[in-house]
N, C-alpha and C positions, 0 to 999 in steps of 0.2 A: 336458182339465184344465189349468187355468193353473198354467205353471212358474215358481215365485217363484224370486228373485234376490237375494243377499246379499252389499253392497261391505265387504271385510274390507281392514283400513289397519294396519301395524304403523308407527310412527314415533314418532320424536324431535324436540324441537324445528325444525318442521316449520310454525310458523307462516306464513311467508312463502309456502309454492307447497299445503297441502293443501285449500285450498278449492276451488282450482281444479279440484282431480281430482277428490273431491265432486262437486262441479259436476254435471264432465264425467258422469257416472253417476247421476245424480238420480231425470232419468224414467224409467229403465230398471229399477233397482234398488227392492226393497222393505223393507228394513235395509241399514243402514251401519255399520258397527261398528269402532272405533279402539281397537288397544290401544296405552295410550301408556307407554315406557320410562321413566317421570320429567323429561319435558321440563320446563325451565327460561324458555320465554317462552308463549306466547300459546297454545298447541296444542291443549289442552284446553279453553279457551271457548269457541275460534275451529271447532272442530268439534262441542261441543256446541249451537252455535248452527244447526249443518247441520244436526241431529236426529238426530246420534249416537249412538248407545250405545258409551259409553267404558268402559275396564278400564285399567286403573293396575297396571303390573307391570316391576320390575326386569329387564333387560335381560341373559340368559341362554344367548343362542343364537339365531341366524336361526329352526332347527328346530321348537325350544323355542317360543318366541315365536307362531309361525305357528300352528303347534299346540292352540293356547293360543287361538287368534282363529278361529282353523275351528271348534273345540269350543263356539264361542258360537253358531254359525252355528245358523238353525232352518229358513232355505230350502231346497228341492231343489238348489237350484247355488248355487254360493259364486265370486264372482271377486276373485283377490287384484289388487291393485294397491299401488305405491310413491306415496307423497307426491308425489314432482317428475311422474307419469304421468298422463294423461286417455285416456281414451276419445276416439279422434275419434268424430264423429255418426253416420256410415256404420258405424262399427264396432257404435255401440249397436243401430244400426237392424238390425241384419246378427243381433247377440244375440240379442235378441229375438224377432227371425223364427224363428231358429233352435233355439232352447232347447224352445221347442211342439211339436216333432214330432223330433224328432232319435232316434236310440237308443244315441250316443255317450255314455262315461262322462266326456269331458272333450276339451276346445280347444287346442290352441296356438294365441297370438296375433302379429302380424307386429309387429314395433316400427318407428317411426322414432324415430333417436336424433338428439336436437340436441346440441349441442357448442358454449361460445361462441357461440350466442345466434342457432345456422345449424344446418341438417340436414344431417348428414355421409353421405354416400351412397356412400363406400367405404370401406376401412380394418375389412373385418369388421364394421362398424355395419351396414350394409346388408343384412344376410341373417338377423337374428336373430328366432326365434320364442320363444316361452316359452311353457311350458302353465300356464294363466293361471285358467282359470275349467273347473270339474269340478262333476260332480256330489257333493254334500257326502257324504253315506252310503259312499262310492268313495274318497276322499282322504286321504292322509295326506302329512307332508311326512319328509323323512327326512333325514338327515348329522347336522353339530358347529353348530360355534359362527358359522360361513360358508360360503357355496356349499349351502345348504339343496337338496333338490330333492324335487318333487309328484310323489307316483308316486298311479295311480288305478288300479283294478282295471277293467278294461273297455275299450274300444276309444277311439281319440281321432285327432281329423281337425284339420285348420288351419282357420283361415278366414283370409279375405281383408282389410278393412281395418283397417289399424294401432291402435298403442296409439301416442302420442307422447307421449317419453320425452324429457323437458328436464332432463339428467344435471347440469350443472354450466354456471352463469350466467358465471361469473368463474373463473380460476384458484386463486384464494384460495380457495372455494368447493371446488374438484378437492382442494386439501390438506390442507383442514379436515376432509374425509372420509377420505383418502391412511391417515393415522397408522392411525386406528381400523381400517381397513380391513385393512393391511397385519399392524399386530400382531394381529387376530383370525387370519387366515391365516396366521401365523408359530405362535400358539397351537396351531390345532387340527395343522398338522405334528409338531408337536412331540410332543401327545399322542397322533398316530397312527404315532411312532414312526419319525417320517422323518427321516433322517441328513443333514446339511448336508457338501455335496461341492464345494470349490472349482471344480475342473474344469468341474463340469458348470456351475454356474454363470457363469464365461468362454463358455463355448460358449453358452448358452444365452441370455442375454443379448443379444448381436448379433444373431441369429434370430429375437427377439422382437421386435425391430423392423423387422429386412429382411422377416416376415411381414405386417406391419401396412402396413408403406410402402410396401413393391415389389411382393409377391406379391397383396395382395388391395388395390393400387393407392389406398391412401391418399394417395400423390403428389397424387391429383386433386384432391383436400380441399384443397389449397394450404395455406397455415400451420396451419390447425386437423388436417390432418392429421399433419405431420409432431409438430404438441405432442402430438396424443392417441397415436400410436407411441410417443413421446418419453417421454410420461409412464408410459407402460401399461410400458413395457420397464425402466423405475426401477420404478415399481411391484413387478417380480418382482423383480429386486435387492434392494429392502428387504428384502422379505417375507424372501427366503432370509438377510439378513443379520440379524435377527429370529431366524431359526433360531439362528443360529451361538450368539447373543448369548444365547437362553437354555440350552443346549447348555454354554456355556461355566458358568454358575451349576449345573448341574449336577456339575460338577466340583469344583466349589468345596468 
């Protein structure tokens, strides 16, 4: 029996990198489907012209969202992918083979992450899988409003070639997400009832970067490692200082 394939895309103005990832998944896949948050430039023709099936829905929740784009799904397997992410070739060919005879409920996939415009091969980029592509009847995604996660009823194995993952072109680019990012994960603390603690935040901090730079030898990355520690270790900064700041309106 042949195992259909279904590319599911949650994004946002996203014109610039989703065709690519399309693309990337073309032959392999038999529906594409994009739900789009109310993007504001090109996103929506520029993937209706892949041969899309688009859905138009306010921006709610990673969970929510995905949820929402699974539930369109009408294949045996469903693979989620990001805007900025492709399939390398190996990997499609590696699917495919795979999906026909397998008796797994679902994948983890290997990434490589690029960084400034290069593939960073330490600093914790280097070892990341995600479970990616599951059988759809099996799936459901679970959390708040960020840091979603795929739980599938049934057994699940890795496989071997990459997804590459072209995170952020420019700096500008790292910041223009940074906000959004940081205050959703300031949000769902909040409404999970997590207490902002100075302390911990001093201690925590340093660590998050002697993790990133020393311990898992982002050193080697040369500049782009020391910024992605740099950045990621502000990154929890904000987010907690986000806590405080809505913590504080609570008082009010």
């Amino acid at each position: 029996m042949n195992q259909t394939i279904t590319l599911f895309i949650i994004a946002k103005n996203e014109e610039a990198k989703i065709a690519k990832c399309i693309q990337s998944a073309r032959e392999l896949v038999n529906e594409i489907i994009v739900v789009d948050s109310l993007s504001e430039d090109r996103t929506v023709q520029t993937v209706k012209n892949l041969g899309a099936e688009v859905y138009e829905r306010e921006f709610d929740g990673f969970a929510n969202q995905k949820n929402f784009a699974l539930s369109k799904v009408h294949s045996a397997w469903a693979l989620n992918l990001d805007a900025d992410e492709t399939l390398s070739p190996e990997l499609a060919r590696e699917i495919r083979q795979t999906v026909q005879s397998t008796s797994c409920a679902g994948f983890y996939l290997p990434f490589s992450n690029y960084f400034l415009g290069k593939r960073m091969k330490h600093g914790g980029l280097n070892d990341e899988y995600h479970l990616r592509l599951v059988r759809t009847d099996k799936a459901r995604y679970e959390g708040g409003l960020v840091h979603e996660g795929l739980k599938v009823d049934g057994p699940v194995e890795r496989m071997k070639h990459p997804v590459c993952h072209y995170s952020y072109d420019s700096i500008d680019a790292y910041f223009r997400k940074f906000n959004k990012y940081t205050t959703l994960a300031a949000q769902q603390m909040h409404k999970n009832g997590r207490k902002f603690c100075l302390l911990f935040v001093l201690c925590t901090i340093p660590f998050e970067f002697l993790k990133r730079y020393v311990l898992k030898l982002g050193i080697l990355d040369g500049m782009r490692g020391f910024l992605w520690a740099s950045f990621s270790s502000f990154y929890v900064f904000v987010k907690y200082m986000k806590l405080w700041a809505l913590q504080q309106e609570d008082n009010k």
